[in-house]
Structures are given as structure tokens and as C-alpha cells.
C-alpha positions as CSV (number, residue, x, y, z in Angstrom):
1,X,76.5,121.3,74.1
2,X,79.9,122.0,75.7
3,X,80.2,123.1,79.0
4,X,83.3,125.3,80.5
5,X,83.9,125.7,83.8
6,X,80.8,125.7,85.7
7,X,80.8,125.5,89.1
8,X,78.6,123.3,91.3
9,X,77.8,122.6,94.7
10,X,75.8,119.3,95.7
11,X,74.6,118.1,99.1
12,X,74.0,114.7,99.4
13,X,74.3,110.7,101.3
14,X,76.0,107.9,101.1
15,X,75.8,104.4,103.2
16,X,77.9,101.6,104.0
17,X,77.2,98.2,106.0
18,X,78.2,98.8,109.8
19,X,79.7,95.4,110.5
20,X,79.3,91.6,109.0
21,X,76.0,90.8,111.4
22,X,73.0,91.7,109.2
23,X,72.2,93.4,105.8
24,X,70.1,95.8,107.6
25,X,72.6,97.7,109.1
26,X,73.8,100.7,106.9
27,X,74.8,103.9,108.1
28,X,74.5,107.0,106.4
29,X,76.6,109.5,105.7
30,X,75.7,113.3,104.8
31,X,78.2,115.0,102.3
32,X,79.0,118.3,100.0
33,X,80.7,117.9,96.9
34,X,81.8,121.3,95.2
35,X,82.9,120.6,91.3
36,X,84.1,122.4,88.3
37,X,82.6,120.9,84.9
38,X,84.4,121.3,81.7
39,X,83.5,120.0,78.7
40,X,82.6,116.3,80.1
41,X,85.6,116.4,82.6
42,X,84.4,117.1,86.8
43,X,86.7,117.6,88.9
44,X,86.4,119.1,92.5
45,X,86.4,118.8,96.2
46,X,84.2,116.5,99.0
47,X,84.2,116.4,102.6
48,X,81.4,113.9,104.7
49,X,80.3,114.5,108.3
50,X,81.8,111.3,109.3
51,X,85.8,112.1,108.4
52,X,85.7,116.4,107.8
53,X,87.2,116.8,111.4
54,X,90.1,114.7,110.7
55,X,91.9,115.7,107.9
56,X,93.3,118.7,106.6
57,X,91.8,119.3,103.3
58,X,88.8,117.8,101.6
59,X,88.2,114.2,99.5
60,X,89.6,114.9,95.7
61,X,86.6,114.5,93.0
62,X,87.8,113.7,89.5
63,X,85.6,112.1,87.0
64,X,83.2,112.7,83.9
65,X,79.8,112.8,82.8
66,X,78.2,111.9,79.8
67,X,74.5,111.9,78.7
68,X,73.0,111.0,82.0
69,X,76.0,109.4,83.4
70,X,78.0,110.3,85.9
71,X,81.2,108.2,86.8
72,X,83.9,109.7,89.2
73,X,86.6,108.6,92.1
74,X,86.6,110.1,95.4
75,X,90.0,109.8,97.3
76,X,90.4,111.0,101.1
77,X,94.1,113.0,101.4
78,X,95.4,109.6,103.4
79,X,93.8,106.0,104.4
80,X,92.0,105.9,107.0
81,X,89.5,102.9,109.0
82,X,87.2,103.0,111.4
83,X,88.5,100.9,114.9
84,X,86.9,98.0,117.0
85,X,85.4,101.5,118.8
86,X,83.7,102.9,115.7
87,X,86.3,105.5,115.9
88,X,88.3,106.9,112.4
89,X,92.3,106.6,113.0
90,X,94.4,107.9,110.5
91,X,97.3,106.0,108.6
92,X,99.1,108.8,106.8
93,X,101.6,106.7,105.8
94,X,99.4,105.0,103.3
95,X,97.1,106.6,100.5
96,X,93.3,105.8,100.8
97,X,91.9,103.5,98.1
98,X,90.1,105.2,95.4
99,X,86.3,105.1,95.6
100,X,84.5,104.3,92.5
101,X,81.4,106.2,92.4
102,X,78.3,105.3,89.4
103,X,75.1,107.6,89.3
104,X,72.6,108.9,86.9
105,X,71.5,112.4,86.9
106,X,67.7,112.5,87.0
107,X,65.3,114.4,84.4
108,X,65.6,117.5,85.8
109,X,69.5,117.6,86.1
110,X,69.5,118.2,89.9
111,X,69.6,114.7,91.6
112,X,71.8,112.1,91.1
113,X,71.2,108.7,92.4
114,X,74.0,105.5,92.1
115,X,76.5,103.4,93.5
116,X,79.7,103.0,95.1
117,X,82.9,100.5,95.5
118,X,86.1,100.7,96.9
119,X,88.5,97.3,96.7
120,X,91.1,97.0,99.9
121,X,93.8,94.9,100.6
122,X,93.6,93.2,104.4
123,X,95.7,91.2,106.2
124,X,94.8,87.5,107.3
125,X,97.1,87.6,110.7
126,X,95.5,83.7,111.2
127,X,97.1,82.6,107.3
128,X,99.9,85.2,107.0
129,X,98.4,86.3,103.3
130,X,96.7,89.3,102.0
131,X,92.9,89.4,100.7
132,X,91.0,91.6,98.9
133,X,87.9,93.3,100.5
134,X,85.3,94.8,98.5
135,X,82.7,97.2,99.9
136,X,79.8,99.1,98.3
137,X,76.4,101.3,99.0
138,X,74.7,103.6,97.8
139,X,74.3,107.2,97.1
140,X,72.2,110.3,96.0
141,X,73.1,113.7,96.2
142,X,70.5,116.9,95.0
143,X,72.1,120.3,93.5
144,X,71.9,123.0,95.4
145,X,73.9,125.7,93.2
């Protein structure tokens, strides 16, 4: 069945390790995607509780579905990190990494449970060279229209 142009709003979580100390502590973030599907195409809007205040304009959504599957990347409007204070600063100079997101949509099409990834370049001030960082955590999200 083909699908054009429905609009739909999700509320939802994601987490991410706070720190390198202990596997234990994620924080969690609360979210609202809006998307348009077409066909097997998504594309849409996101903004989290943690970042909304600082930018502009939402998180881009652009992604598919397929069967049960949902795969999409989420990309903020410029990078930004959190500081040594826990506190976002913006770089928008630079684009933010893309954020791989992976879920599957439930039996009763209204919650979608998965994963996510983003890959970073950091610098190593102690060996003057660039390595990659790769962080990841979970998410769900229920449909509410």
C-alpha cells in the first residue's frame, strides 16, 4: 500500500552516556518529531528539550521506512557540544554530524523502539592528529497524531 503525504507527529526519548566514568550514566532526552510520509520516503522536522532553545529552527528528519523498519538521519541546523559545564555552545561555523537513527515500528504502528549513532572527528591536542569518536543510545518514540 502506498502512502502520500501523511502527516505525523511523534513524542518520544532518546539517551546518551553522560561522560567516560560508568555505563550507568545515560541521560535522557524528551523529543517531538513531526514528518510527512510519501510513498516509503519520511521526511520532517525534530526539536529535543535539551538543544530547542538554542537554535533557530528545528533538527531536519529525512529517511524511509519499509515493512517494519524505520531508518532516518537527524541533523541539528549547526554543530554543536556540550562544555566541561554541561552547557551546549554553538559552532556555526561547522555542520553537525549526521545522526543515524534504526527502529522498528511495533504491531500496532504507534511506537517505535531502536538505535542511534553519530561518528565525530576530535582532536588529540597531546598527538597533534585527528580521531574518530563514535557515540550511540537508544530511543523510542509513541505516535500521537
Amino acid at each position: 500500500m502506498k502512502v502520500h503525504f501523511q502527516k505525523q507527529i511523534w513524542k518520544g526519548k532518546f539517551s546518551y552516556l553522560v561522560g567516560y566514568e560508568t555505563i550507568n550514566q545515560y541521560k535522557e532526552v524528551e523529543f517531538t518529531m513531526e514528518f510527512t510520509l510519501d510513498n516509503e520516503r519520511i521526511s520532517g522536522t525534530s526539536y529535543d528539550d535539551e538543544s530547542k532553545d538554542y537554535f533557530d529552527e528545528p533538527a531536519t528528519v529525512n529517511g524511509f521506512y519499509k515493512e517494519k523498519t524505520i531508518s532516518f538521519i537527524l541533523k541539528y541546523p549547526c554543530s554543536y557540544f556540550l562544555n566541561d559545564n554541561g552547557e551546549i555552545e554553538l559552532d556555526k561555523n561547522n555542520e553537525h554530524p549526521d545522526i543515524h537513527y534504526l527502529g522498528i515500528l511495533d504491531d500496532s504502528g504507534k511506537f517505535i523502539q531502536g538505535t542511534w549513532e553519530i561518528t565525530t572527528w576530535v582532536e588529540d591536542q597531546d598527538h597533534y592528529e585527528d580521531i574518530i569518536e563514535i557515540a550511540n543510545g537508544e530511543f523510542q518514540m509513541n505516535r500521537i497524531k
